[in-house]
DOLO-29690 format. One line per field, with one value per residue (C-alpha): x, y, z; residue number from 1. Coordinates in nm, 4 decimals. Layout:
DOLO-29690
east	c(X; ...)
north	c(Y; ...)
up	c(Z; ...)
nr	c(NUM; ...)
end
This chain:
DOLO-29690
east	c(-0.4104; -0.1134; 0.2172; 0.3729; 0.6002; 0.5712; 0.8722; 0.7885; 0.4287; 0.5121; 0.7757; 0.5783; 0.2821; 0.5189; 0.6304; 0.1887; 0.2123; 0.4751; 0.3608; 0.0024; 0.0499; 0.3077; 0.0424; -0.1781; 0.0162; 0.1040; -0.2754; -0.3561; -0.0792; -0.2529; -0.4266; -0.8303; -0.9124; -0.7544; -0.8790; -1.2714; -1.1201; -1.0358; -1.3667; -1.5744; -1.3868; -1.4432; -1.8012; -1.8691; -1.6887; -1.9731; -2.2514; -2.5068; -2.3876; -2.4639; -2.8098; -2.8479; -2.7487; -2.9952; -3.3282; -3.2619; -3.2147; -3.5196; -3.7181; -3.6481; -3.7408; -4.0391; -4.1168; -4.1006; -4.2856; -4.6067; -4.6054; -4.4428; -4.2601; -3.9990; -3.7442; -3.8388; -3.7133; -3.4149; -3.3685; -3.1161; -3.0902; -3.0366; -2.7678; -2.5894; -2.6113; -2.4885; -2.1941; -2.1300; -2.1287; -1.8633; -1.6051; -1.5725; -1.5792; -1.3054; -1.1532; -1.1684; -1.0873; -0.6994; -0.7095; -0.7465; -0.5609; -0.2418; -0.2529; -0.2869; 0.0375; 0.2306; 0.1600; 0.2861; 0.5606; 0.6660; 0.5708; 0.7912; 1.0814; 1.0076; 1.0258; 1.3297; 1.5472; 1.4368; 1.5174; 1.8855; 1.8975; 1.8469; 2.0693; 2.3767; 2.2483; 2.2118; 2.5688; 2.7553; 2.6336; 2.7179; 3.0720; 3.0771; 2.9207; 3.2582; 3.4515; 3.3192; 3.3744; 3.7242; 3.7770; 3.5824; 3.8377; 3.5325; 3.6461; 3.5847; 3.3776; 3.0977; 3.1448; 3.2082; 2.8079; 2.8273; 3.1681; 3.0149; 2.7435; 2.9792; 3.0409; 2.8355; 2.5519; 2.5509; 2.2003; 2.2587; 2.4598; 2.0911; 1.9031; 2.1591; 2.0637; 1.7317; 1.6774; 1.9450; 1.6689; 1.3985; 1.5446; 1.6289; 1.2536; 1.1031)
north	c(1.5377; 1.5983; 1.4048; 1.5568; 1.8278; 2.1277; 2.0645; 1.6833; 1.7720; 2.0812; 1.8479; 1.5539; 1.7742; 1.8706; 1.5562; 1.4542; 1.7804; 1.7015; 1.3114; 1.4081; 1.6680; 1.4473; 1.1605; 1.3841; 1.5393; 1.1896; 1.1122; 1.4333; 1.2953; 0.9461; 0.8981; 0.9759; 0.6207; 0.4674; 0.7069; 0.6227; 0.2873; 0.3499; 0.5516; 0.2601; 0.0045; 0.2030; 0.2571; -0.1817; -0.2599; -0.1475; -0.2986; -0.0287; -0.2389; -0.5671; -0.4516; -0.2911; -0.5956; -0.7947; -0.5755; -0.6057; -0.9603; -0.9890; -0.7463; -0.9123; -1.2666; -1.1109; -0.9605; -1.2599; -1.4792; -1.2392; -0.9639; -1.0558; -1.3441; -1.1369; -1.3814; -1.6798; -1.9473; -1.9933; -1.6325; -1.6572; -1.2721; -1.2271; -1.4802; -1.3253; -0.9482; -1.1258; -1.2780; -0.9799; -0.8021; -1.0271; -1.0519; -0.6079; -0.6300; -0.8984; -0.6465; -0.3626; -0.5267; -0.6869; -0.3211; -0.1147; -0.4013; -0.3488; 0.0087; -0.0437; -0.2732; 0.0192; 0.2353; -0.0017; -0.0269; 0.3010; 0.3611; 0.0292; 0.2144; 0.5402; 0.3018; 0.1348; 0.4278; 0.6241; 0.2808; 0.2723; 0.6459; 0.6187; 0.3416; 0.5767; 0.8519; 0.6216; 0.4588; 0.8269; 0.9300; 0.5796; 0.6539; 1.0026; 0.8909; 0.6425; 0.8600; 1.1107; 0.8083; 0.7568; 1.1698; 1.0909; 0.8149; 0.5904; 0.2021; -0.0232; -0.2482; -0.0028; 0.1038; -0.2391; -0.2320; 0.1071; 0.0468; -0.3027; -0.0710; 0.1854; 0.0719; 0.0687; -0.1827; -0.3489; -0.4188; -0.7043; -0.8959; -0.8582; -0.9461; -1.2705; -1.3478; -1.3344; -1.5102; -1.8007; -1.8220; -1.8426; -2.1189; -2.3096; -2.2720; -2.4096)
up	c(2.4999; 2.2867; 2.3880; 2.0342; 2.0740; 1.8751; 1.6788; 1.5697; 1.5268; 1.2380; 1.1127; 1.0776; 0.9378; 0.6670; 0.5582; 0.5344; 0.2828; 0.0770; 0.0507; -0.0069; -0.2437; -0.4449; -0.4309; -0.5526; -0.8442; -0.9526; -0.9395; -1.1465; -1.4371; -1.4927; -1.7665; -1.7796; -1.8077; -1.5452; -1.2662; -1.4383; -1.3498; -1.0127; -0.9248; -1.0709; -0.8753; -0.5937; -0.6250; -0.7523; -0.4477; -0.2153; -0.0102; -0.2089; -0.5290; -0.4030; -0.2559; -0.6027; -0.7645; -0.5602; -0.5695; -0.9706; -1.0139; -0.7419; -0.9845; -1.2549; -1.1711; -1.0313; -1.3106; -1.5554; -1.2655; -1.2215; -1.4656; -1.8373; -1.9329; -2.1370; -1.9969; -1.9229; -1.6458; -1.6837; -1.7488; -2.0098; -2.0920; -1.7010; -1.7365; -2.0110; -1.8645; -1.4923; -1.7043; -1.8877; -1.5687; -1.4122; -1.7055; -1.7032; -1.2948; -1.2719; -1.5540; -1.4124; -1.0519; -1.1805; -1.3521; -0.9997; -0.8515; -1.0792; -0.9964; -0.6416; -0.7146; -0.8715; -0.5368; -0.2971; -0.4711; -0.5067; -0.1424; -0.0976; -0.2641; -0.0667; 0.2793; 0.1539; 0.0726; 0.3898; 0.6084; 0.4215; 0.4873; 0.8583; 0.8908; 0.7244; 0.9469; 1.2609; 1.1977; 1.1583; 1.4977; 1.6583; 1.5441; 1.6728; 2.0116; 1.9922; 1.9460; 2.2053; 2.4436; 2.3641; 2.3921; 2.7687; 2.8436; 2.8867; 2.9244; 2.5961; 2.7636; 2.8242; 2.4232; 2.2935; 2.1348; 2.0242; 1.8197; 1.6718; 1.5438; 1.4358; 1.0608; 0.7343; 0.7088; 0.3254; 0.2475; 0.0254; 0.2668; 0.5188; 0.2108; 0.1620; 0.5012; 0.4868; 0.1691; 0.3296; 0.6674; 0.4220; 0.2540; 0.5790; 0.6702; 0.3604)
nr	c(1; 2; 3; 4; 5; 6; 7; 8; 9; 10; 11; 12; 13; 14; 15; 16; 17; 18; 19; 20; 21; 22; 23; 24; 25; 26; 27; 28; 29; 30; 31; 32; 33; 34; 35; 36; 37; 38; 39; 40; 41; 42; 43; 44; 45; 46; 47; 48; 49; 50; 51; 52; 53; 54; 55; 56; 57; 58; 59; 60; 61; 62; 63; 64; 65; 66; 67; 68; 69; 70; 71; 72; 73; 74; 75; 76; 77; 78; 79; 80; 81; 82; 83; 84; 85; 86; 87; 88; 89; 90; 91; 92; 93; 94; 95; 96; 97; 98; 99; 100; 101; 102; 103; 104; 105; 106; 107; 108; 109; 110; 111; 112; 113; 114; 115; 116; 117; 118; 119; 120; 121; 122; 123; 124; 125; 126; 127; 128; 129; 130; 131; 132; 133; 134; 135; 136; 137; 138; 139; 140; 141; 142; 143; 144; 145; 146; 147; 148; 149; 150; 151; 152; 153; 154; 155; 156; 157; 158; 159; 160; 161; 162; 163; 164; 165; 166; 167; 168; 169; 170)
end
């Protein structure tokens, strides 16, 4: 059951578009490397690569124990390809995770400027609803909220705020 109407729904399906396909633009333009980055990332960070992981160093020992001592207890070559194997993940994790960190900020940015947006938006038609309630000969009482709400909003004065709360609550 769809509660959407029409309207919102094409509206809202357009906005998916534009964001996917500039995601996806933006993905196109990076550089080779660090999309092989973000595959591999994706694919390490799996439970099929920890059952891998397992069954080999399971083989392995097993191997040494019954069939060939080609590394012996305590399995130094295993050691040094495990090691290896955890200096290019954590690598290649901070790598992806930078990346990741680059996103969310941009989407940050994106959220931030729409938010400051709607607020501009939001306070024009609180002044035009005031003013359609002095036109209506309304009382001032039943407008006093709207007209508090009617003026410009400076971001860094909220931000002061916040930051001055923080600091209270450390």
């Amino acid at each position: 059951m769809n509660n959407v109407n029409d309207h919102i729904a094409q509206v809202t399906e357009q906005n998916i578009e534009n964001l996917l396909c500039t995601e996806e633009e933006r993905r196109r333009k990076t550089p080779r490397l660090y999309r092989w980055v973000s595959t591999i990332t994706r694919n390490f960070g799996t439970v099929g690569f920890l059952l891998g992981n397992a069954v080999f160093f399971a083989a392995w020992i097993a191997a040494n124990e019954f069939v060939a001592a080609f590394d012996p207890f305590p399995y130094t070559l295993l050691l040094l390809g495990v090691s290896l194997e955890a200096i290019f993940l954590s690598i290649l994790i901070l790598i992806s995770q930078n990346l990741d960190a680059e996103e969310n900020e941009r989407r940050h940015h994106l959220d931030l400027q729409m938010n400051l947006l709607t607020e501009r938006e939001i306070t024009a038609l609180m002044r035009l609803v005031v003013k359609m309630a002095e036109r209506a000969g309304l009382e001032e009482n039943l407008t006093s909220e709207a007209r508090s709400f009617a003026h410009e909003t400076d971001p860094a004065a909220v931000l002061s705020q916040i930051v001055k709360a923080e600091r209270r609550h450390q």
